[in-house]
N, CA, C and O atoms as a Maestro MAE file, in Angstrom:
{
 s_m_m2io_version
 :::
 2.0.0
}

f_m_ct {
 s_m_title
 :::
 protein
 m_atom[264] {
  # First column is atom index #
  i_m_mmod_type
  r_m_x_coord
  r_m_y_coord
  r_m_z_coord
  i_m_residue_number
  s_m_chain_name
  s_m_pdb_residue_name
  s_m_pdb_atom_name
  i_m_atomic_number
  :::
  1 25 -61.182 -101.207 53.146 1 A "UNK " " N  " 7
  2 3 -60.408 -101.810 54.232 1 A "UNK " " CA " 6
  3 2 -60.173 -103.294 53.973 1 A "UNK " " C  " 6
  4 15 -59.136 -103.760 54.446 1 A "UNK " " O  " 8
  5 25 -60.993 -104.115 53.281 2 A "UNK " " N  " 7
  6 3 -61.052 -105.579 53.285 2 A "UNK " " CA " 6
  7 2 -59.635 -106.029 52.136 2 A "UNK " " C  " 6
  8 15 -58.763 -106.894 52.219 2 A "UNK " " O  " 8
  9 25 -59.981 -104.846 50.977 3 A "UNK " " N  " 7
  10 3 -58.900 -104.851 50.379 3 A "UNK " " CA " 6
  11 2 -57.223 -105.128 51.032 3 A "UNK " " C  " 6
  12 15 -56.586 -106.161 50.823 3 A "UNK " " O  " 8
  13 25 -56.690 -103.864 51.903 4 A "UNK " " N  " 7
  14 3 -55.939 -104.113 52.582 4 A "UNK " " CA " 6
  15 2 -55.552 -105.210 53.190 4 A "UNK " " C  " 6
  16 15 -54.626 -105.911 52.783 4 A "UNK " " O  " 8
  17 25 -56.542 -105.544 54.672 5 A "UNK " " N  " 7
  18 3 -56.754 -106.946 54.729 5 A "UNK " " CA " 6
  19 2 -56.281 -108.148 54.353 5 A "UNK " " C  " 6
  20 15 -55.617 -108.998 54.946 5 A "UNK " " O  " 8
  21 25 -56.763 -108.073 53.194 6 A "UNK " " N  " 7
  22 3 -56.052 -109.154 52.296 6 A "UNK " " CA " 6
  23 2 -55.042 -108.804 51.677 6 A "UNK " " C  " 6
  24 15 -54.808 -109.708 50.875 6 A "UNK " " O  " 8
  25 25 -54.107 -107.806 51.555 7 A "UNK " " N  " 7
  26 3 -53.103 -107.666 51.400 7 A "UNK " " CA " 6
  27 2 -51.859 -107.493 52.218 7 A "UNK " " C  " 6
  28 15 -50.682 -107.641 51.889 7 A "UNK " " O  " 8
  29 25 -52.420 -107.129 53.413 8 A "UNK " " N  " 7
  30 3 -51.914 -107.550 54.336 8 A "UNK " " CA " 6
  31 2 -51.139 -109.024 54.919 8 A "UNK " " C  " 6
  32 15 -49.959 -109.225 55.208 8 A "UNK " " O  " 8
  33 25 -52.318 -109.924 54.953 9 A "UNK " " N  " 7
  34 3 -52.160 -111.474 54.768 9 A "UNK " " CA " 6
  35 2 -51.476 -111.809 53.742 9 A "UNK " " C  " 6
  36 15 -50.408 -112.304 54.103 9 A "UNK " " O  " 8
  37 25 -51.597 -111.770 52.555 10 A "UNK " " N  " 7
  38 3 -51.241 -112.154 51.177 10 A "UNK " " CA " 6
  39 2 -49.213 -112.166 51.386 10 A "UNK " " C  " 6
  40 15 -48.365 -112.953 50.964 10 A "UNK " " O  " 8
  41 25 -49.114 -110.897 52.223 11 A "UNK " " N  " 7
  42 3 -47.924 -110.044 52.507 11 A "UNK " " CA " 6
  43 2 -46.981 -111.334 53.300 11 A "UNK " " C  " 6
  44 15 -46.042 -112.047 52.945 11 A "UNK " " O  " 8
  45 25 -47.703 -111.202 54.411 12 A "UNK " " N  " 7
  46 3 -47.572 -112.591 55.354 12 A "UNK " " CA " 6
  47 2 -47.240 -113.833 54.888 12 A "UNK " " C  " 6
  48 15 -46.233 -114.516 55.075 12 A "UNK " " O  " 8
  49 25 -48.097 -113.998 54.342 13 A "UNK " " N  " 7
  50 3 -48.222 -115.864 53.809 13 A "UNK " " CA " 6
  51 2 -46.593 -115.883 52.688 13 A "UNK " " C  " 6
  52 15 -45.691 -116.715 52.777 13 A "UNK " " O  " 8
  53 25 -46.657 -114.719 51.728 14 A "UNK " " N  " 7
  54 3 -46.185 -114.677 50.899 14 A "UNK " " CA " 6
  55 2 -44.567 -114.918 51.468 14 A "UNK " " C  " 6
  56 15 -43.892 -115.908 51.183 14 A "UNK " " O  " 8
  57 25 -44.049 -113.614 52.463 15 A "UNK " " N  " 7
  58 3 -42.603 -113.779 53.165 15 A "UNK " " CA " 6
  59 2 -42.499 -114.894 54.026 15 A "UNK " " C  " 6
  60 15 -41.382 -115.381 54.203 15 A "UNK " " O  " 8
  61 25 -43.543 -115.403 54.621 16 A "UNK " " N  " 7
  62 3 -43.483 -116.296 55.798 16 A "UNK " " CA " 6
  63 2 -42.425 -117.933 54.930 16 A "UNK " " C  " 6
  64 15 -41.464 -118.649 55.212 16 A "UNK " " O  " 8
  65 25 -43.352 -117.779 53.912 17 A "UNK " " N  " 7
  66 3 -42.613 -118.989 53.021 17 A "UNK " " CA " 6
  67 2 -40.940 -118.482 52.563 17 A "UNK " " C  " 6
  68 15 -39.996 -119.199 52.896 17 A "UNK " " O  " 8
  69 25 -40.726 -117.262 51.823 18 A "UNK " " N  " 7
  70 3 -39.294 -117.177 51.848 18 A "UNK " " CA " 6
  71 2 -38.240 -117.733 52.875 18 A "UNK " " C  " 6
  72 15 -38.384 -117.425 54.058 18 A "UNK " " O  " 8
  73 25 -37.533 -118.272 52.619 19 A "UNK " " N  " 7
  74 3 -36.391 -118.927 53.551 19 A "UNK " " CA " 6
  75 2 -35.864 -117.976 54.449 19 A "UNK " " C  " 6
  76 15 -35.913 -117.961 55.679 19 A "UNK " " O  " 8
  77 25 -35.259 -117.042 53.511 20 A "UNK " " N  " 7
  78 3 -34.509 -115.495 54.038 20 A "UNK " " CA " 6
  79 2 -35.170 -114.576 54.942 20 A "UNK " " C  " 6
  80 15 -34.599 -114.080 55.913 20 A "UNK " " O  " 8
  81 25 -36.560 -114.314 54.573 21 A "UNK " " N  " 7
  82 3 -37.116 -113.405 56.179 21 A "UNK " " CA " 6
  83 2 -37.977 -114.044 56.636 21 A "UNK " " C  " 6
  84 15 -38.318 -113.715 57.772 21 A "UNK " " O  " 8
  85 25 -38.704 -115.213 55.990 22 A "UNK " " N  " 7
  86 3 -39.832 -116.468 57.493 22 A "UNK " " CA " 6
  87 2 -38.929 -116.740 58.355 22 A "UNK " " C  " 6
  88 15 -39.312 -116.644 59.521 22 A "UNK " " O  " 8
  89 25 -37.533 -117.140 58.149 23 A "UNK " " N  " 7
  90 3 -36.835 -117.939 58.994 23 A "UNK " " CA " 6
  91 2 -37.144 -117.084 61.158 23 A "UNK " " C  " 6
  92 15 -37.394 -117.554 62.268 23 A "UNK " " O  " 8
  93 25 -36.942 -115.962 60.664 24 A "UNK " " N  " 7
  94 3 -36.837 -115.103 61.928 24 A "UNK " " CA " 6
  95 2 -38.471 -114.479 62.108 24 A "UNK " " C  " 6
  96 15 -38.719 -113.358 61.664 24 A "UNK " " O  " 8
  97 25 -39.472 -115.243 62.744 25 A "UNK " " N  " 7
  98 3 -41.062 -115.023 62.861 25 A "UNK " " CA " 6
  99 2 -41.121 -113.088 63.391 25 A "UNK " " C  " 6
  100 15 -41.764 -112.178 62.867 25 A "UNK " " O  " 8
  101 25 -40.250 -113.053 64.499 26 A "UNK " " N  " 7
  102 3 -40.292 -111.745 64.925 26 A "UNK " " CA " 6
  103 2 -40.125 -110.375 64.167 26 A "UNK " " C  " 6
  104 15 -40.510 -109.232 64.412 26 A "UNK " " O  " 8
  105 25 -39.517 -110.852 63.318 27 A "UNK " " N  " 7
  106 3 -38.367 -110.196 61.973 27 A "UNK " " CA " 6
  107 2 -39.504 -109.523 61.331 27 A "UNK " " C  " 6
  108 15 -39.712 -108.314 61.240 27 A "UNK " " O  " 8
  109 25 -40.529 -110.963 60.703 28 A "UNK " " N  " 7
  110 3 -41.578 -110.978 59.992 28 A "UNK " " CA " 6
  111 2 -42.225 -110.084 60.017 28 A "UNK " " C  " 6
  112 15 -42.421 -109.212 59.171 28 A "UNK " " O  " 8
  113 25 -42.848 -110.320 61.602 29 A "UNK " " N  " 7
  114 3 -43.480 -109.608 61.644 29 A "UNK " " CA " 6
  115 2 -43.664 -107.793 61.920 29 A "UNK " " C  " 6
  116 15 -44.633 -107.053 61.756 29 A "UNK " " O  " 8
  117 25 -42.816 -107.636 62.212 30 A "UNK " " N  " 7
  118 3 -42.574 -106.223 62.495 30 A "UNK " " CA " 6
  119 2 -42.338 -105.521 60.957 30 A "UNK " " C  " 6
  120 15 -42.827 -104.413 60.739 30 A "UNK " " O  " 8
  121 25 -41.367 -106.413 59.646 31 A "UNK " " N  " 7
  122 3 -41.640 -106.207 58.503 31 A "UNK " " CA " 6
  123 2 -43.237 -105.854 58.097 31 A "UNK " " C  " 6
  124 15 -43.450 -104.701 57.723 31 A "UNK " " O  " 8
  125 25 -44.390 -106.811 58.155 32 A "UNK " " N  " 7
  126 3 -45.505 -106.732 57.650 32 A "UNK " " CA " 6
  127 2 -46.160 -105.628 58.453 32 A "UNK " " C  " 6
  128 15 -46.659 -104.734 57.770 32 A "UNK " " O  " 8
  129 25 -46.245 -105.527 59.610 33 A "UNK " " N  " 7
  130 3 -46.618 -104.297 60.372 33 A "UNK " " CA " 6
  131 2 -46.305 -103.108 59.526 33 A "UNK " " C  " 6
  132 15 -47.157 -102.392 59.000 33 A "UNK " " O  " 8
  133 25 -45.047 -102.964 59.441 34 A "UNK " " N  " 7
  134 3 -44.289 -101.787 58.384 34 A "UNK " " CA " 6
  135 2 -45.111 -101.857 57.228 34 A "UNK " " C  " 6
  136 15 -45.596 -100.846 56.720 34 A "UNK " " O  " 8
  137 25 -45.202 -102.436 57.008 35 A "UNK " " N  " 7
  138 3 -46.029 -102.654 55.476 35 A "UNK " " CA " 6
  139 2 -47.533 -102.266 55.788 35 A "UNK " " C  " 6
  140 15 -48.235 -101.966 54.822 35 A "UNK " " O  " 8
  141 25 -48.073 -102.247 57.025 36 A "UNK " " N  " 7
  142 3 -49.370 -102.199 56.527 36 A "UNK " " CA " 6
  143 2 -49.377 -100.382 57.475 36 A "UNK " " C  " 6
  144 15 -50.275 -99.541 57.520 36 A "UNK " " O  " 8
  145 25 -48.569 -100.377 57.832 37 A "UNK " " N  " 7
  146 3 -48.778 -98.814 57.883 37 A "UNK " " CA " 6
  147 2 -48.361 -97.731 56.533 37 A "UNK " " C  " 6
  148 15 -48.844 -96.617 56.329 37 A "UNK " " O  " 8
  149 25 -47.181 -98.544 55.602 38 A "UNK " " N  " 7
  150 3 -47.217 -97.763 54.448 38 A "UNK " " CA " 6
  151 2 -48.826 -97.626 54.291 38 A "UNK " " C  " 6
  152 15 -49.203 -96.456 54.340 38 A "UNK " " O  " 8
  153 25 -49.647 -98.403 54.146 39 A "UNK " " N  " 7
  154 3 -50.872 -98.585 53.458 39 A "UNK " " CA " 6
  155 2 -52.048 -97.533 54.531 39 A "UNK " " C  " 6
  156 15 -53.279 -97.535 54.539 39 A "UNK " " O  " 8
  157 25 -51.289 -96.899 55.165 40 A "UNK " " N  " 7
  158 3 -52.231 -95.649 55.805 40 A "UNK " " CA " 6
  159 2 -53.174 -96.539 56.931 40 A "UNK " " C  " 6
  160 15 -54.056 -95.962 57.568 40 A "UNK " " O  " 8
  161 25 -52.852 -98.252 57.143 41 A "UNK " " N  " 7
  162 3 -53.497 -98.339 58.663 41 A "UNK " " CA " 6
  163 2 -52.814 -98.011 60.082 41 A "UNK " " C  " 6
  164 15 -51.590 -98.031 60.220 41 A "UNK " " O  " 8
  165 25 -53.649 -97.728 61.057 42 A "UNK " " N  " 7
  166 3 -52.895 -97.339 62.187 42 A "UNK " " CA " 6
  167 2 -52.422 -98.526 63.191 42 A "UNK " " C  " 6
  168 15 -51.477 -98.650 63.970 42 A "UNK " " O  " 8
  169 25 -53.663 -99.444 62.759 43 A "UNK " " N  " 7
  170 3 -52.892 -101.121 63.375 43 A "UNK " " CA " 6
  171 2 -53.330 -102.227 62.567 43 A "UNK " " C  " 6
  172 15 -54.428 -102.346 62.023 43 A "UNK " " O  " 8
  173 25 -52.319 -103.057 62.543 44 A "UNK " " N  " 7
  174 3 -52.568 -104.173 61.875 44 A "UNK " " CA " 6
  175 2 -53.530 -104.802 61.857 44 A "UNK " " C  " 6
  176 15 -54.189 -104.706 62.892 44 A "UNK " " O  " 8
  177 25 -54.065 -105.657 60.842 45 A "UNK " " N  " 7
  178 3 -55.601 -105.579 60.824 45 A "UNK " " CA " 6
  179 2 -55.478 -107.220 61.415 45 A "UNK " " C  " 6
  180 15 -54.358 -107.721 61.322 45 A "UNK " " O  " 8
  181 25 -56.271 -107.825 61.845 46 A "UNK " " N  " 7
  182 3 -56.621 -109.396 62.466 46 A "UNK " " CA " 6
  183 2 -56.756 -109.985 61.940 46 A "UNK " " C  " 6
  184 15 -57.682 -110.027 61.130 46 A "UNK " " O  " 8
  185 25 -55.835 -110.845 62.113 47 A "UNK " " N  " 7
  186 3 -56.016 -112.197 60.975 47 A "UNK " " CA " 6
  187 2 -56.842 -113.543 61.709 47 A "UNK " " C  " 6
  188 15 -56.799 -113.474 62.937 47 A "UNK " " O  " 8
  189 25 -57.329 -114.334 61.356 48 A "UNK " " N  " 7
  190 3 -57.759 -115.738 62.428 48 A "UNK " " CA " 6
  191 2 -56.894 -116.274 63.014 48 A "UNK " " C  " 6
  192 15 -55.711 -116.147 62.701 48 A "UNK " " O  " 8
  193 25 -57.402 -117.137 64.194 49 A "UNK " " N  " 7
  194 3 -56.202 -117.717 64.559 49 A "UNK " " CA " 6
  195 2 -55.850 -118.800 63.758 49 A "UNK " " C  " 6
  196 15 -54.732 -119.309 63.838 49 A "UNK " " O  " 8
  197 25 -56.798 -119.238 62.912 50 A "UNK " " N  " 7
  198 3 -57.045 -120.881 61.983 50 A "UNK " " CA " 6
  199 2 -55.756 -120.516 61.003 50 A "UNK " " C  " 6
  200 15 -55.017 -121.412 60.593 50 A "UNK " " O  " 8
  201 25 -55.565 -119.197 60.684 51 A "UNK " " N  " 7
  202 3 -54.731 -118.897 59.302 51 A "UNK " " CA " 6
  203 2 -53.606 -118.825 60.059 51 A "UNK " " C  " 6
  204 15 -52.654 -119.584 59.875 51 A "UNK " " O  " 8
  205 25 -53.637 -117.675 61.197 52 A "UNK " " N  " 7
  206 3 -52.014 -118.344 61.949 52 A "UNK " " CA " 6
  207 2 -51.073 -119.254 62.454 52 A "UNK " " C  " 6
  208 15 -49.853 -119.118 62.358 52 A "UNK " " O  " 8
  209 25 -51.790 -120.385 63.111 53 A "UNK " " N  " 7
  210 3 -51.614 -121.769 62.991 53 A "UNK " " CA " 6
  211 2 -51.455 -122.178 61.914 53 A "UNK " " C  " 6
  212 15 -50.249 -122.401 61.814 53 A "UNK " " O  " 8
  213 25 -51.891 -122.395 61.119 54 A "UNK " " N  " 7
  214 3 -51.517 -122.945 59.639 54 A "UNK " " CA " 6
  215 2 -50.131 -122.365 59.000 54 A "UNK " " C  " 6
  216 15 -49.394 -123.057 58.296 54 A "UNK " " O  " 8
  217 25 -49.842 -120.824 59.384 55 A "UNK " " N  " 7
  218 3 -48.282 -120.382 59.302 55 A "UNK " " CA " 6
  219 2 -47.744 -119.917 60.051 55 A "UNK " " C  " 6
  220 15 -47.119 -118.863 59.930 55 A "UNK " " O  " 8
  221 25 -47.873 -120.750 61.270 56 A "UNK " " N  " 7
  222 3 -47.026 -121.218 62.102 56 A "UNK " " CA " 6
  223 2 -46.655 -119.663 62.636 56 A "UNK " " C  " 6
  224 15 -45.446 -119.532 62.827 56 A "UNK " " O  " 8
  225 25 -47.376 -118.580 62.886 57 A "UNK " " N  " 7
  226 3 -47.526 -117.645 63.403 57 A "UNK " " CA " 6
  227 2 -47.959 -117.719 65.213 57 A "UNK " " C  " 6
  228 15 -47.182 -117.117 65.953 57 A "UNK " " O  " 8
  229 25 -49.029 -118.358 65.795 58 A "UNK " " N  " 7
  230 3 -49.324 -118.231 66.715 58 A "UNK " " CA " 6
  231 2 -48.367 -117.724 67.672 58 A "UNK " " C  " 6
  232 15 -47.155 -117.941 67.689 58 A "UNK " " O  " 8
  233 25 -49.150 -116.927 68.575 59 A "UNK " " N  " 7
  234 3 -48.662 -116.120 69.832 59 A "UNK " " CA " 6
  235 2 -47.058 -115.770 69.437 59 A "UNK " " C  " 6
  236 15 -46.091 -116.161 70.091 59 A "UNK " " O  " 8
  237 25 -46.982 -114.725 67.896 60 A "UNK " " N  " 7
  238 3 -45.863 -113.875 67.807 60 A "UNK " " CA " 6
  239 2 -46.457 -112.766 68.140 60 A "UNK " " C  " 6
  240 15 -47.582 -112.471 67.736 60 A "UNK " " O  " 8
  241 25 -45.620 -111.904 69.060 61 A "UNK " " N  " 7
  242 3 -45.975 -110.689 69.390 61 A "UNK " " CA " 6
  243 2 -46.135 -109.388 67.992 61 A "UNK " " C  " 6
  244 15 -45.456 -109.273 66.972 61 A "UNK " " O  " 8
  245 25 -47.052 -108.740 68.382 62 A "UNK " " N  " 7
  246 3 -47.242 -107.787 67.230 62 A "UNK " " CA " 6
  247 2 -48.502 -108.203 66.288 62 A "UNK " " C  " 6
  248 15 -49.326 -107.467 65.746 62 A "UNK " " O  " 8
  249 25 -48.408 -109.336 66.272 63 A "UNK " " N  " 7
  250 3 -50.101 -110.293 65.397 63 A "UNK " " CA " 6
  251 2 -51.326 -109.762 66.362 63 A "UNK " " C  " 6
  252 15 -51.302 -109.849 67.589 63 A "UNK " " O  " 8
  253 25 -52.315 -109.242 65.653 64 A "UNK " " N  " 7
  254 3 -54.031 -109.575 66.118 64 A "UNK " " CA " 6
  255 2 -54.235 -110.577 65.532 64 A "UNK " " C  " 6
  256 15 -53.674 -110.928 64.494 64 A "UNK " " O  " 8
  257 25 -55.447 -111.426 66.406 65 A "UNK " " N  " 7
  258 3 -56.067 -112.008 65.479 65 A "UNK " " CA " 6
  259 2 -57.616 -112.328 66.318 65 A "UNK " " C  " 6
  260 15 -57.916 -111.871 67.421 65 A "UNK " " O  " 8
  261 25 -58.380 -113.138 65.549 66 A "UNK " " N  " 7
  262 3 -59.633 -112.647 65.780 66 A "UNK " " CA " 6
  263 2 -60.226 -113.873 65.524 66 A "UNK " " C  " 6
  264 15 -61.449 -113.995 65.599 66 A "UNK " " O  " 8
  :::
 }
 m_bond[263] {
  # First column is bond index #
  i_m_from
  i_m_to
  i_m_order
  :::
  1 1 2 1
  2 2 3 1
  3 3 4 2
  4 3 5 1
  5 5 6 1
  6 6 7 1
  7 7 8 2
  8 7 9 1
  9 9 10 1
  10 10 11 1
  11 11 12 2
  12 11 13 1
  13 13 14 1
  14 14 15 1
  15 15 16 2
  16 15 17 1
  17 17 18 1
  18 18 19 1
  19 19 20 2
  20 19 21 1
  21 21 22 1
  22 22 23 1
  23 23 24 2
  24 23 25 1
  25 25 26 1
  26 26 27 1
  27 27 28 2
  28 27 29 1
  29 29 30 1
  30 30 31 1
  31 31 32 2
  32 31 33 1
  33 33 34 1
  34 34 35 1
  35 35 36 2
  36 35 37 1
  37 37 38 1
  38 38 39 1
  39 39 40 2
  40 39 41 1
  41 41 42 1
  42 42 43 1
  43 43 44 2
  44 43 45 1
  45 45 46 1
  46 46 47 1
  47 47 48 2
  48 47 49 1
  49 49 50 1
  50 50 51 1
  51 51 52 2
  52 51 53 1
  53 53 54 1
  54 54 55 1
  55 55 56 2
  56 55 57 1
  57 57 58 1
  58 58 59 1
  59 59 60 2
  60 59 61 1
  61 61 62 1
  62 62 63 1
  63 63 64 2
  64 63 65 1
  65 65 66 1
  66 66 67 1
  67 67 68 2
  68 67 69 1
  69 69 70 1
  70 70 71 1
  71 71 72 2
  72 71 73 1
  73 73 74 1
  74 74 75 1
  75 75 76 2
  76 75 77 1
  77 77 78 1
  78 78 79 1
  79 79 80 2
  80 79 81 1
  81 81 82 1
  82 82 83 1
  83 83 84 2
  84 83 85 1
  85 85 86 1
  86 86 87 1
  87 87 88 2
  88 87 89 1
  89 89 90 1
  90 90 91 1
  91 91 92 2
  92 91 93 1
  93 93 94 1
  94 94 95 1
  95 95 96 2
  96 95 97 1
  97 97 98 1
  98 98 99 1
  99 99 100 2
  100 99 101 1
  101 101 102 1
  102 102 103 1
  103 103 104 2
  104 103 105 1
  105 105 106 1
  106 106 107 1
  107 107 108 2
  108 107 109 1
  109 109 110 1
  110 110 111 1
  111 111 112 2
  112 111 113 1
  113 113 114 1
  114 114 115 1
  115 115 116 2
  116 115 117 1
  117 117 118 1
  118 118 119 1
  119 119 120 2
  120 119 121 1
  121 121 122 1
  122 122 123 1
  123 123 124 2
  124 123 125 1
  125 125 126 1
  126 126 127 1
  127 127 128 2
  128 127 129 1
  129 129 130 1
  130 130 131 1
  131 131 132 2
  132 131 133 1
  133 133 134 1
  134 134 135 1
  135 135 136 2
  136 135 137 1
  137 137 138 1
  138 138 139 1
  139 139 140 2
  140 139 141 1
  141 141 142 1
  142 142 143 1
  143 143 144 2
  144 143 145 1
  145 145 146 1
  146 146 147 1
  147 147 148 2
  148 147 149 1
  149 149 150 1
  150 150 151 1
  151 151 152 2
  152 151 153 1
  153 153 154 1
  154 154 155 1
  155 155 156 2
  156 155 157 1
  157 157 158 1
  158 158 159 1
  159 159 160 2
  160 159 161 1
  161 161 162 1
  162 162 163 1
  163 163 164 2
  164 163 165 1
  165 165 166 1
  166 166 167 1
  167 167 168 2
  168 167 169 1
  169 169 170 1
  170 170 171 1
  171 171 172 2
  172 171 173 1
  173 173 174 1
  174 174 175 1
  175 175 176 2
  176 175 177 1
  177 177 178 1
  178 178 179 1
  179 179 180 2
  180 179 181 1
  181 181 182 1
  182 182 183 1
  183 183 184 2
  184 183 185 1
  185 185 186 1
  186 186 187 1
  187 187 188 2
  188 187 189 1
  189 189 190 1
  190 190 191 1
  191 191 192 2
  192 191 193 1
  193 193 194 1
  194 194 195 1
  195 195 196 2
  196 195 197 1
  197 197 198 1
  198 198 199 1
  199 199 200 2
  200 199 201 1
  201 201 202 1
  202 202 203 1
  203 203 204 2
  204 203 205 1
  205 205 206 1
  206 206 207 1
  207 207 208 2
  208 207 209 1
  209 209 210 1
  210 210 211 1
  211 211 212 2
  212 211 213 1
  213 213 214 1
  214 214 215 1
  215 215 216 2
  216 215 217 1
  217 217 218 1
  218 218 219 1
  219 219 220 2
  220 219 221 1
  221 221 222 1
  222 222 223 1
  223 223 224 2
  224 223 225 1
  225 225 226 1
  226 226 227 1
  227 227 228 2
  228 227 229 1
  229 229 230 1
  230 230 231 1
  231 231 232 2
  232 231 233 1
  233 233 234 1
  234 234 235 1
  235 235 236 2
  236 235 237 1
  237 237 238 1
  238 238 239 1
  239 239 240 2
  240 239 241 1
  241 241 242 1
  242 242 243 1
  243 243 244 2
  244 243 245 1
  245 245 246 1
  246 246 247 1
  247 247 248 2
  248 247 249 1
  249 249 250 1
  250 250 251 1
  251 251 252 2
  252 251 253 1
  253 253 254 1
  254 254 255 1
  255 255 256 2
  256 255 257 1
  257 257 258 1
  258 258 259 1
  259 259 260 2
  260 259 261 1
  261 261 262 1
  262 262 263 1
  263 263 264 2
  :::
 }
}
């Protein structure tokens, strides 16, 4: 699971910086959601809030965090 996890995030951090799909946070996120159910989870796994703040994620709907 930790694996995921971090691929999950990795997923995040990685598009959040692209110009083309960070630009739209909501976009994002419903993309990475998609992504982490390819990966056989049933909900997105929790990220901190320290790492969401830092990309400028906070209070987008669809994010856990922990």
């Amino acid at each position: 699971m930790k694996t995921k996890e971090s691929a999950y995030q990795a997923w995040l951090g990685y598009y959040n910086s692209n110009r083309a799909i960070g630009k739209d946070k909501y976009r994002l996120v419903e993309l990475a959601n998609e992504f982490s159910r390819t990966m056989g989870l049933d909900n997105p796994p929790a990220i901190s809030k320290l790492v969401l703040g830092k990309m400028g994620l906070k209070n987008i709907p669809g994010l856990r965090s922990k």
